[in-house]
N, C-alpha and C positions, 0 to 999 in steps of 0.2 A: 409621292409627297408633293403636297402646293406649297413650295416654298413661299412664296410672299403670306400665305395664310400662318407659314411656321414663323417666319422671323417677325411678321407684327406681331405673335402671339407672343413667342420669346422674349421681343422688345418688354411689350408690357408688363408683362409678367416680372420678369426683370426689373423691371422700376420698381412696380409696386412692393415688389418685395424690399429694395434699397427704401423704400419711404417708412415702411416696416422696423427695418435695422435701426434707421437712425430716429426714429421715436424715442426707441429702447439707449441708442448711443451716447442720447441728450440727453437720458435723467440723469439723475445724483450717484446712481447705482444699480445693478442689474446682479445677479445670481449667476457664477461660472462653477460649472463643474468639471469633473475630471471624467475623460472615457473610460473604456476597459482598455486601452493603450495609452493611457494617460494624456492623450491629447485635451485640451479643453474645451469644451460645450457651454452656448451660451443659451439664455430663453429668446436672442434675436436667431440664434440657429435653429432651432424649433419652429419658431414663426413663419420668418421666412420660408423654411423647408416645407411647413404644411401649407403655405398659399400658395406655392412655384407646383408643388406635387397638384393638390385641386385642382389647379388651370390647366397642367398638361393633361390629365385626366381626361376633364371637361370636353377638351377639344380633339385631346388624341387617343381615344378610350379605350382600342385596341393594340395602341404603342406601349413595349416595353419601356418603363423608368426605373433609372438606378437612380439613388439619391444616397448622397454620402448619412444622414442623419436615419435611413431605414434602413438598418442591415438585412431585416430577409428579404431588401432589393436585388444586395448583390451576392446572391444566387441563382438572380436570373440571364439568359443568355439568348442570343439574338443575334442575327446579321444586322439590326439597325434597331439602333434606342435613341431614346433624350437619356442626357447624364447629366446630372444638378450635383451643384457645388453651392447651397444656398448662402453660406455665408464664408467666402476662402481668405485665409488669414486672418483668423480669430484671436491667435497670440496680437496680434495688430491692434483688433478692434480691443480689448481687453486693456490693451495697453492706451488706446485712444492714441496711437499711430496714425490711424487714417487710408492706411494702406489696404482695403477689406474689400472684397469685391463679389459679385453676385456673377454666378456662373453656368450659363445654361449650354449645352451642344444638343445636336442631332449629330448620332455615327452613321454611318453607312461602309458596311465589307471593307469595318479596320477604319476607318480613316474617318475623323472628325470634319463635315463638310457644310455645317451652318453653326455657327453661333452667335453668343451676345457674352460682353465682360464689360460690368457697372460695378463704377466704382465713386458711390453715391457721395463718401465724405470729402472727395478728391472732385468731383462733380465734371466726371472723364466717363465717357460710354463706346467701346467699340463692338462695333459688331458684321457679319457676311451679308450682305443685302440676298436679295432674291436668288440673284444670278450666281453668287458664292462670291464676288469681290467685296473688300473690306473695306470701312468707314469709319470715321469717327462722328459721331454728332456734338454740337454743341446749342445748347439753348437753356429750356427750362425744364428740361425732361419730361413732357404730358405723356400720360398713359397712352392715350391715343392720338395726340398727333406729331408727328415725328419733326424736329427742328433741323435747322442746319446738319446737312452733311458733307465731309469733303473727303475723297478719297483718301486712302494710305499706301506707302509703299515702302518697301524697305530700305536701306541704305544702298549705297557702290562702295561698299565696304573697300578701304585701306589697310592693306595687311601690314603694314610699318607702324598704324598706329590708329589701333582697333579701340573703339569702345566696346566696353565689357558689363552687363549688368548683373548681378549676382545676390542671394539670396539676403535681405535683412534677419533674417530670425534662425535662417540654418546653416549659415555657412562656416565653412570649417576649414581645416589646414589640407584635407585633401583638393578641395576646391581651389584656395590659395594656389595648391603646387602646381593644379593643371590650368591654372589662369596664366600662371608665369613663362608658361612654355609659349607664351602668345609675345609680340609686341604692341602692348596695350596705351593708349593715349591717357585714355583716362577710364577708371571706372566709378559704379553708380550702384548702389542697393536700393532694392524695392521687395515690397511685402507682397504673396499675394500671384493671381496670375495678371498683375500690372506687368510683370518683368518679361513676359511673351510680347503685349501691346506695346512695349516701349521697344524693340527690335522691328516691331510690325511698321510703326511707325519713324524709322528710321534716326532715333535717338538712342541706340545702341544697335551695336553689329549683332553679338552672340549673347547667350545665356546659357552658360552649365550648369548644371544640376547631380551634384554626388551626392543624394542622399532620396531616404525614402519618397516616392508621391504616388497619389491613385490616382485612377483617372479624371475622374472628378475633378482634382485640384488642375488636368491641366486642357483637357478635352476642348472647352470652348477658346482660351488663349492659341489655343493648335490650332484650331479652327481661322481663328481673327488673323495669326500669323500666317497658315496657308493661303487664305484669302488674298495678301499684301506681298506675296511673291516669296515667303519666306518659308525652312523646314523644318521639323523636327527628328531628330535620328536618336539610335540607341546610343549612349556614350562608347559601349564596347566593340561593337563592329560597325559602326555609319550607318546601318541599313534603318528603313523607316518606323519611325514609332507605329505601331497599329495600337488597335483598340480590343476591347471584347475580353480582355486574359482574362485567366484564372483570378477570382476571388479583384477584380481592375486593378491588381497591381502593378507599377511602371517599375521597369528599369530605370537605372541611371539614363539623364540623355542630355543632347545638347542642342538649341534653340541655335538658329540663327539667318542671319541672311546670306542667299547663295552668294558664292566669291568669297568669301572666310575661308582661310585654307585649313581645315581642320587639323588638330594634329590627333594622337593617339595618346588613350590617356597612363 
């Protein structure tokens, strides 16, 4: 893989789609409907989903893609894909939250090892450069030329008094009880795989997750997180999140930066 061909393509691709989203985010109203699991689908999910899919196409014609919005993607299997999250945090954008982000990886044998997370109404973009270290840009976001970057890197986490970020739209009493087992300073909700970038970049330590996610929703955040020195594990035994499952369904896991002393949950 020519990495710097993948993550400019990413980049872009990424944006475009975020300028896509928020077309549809500005008007007066938009069309939400319900999945076969009840989750909600919007016409910016569709959009988005068929201009990220096109360009990986185009460019990667013989690469597997899984995209959360084409189910007989995820039947296909692979030691290395793209996995698209075309628009993650749709209760958010629905809600005109703001917290919605665009999500692209490359896997390689398990392990999320480039990506991009654009988070067009927040107007925050992280993503793995060539080499797989992580950035944040800031500018005006052009398709094609890339603005300001400055590195990321995770905190030196304080175990007496840990920042904690945690889910806005799913979080529950099971999460509650295994946050408390922590000494927490302060915590923070966020929509979205913002909550990975926000540990990547050293504004929280950890981020649990008790409840359902696919890989989609977390592939490229894992990616932007590994990148900035940081890991993801299974909630139930520490060992490392991989990729590829059956049907991309995750386990429970826990985000965070090394030096958090994990507990059990």
């Amino acid at each position: 893989m020519d990495y710097e061909v993948l993550m400019g393509t990413l980049r872009r691709l990424a944006i475009e789609a975020g300028e896509t989203i928020m077309a549809i985010y500005d008007a007066d109203d938009f069309e939400v409907r319900a999945k076969a699991d009840d989750s909600p689908v919007t016409e910016a999910d569709e959009a988005a989903d068929a201009l990220i899919h096109a360009g990986l196409r185009k460019m990667f014609p013989d690469m597997v893609i899984v995209t959360e919005e084409q189910a007989d993607s995820h039947k296909e299997t692979a030691d290395e894909f793209l996995i698209v999250d075309p628009l993650d945090g749709t209760r958010e954008f629905v809600n005109r939250r703001g917290d919605f982000t665009v999500n692209i990886a490359y896997v390689k044998d398990g392990t999320p090892v480039r990506g991009v997370v654009y988070a067009p109404a927040r107007k925050r973009m992280f993503y793995t450069d060539e080499r797989g270290a992580s950035v944040e840009e800031t500018g005006d976001f052009h398709p094609d030329q890339p603005g300001n970057c400055h590195p990321i890197r995770v905190s030196h986490p304080d175990n007496s008094a840990l920042m904690v970020v945690a889910s806005k739209s799913h979080r529950d009493q099971a999460t509650d009880d295994y946050i408390s087992k922590y000494a927490v300073k302060d915590m923070k909700s966020a929509g979205s795989s913002l909550k990975f970038c926000l540990v990547a970049t050293g504004e929280a330590d950890i981020y649990p997750r008790l409840g359902r996610t696919m890989e989609w929703d977390t592939a490229a955040g894992h990616a932007v997180l590994h990148g900035a020195g940081g890991a993801v594990v299974r909630f139930d035994t520490h060992e490392p999140l991989t990729y590829g499952k059956p049907i991309y369904e995750n386990p429970f896991f826990i985000a965070y930066a090394p030096g958090v002393e994990l507990k059990k949950g």
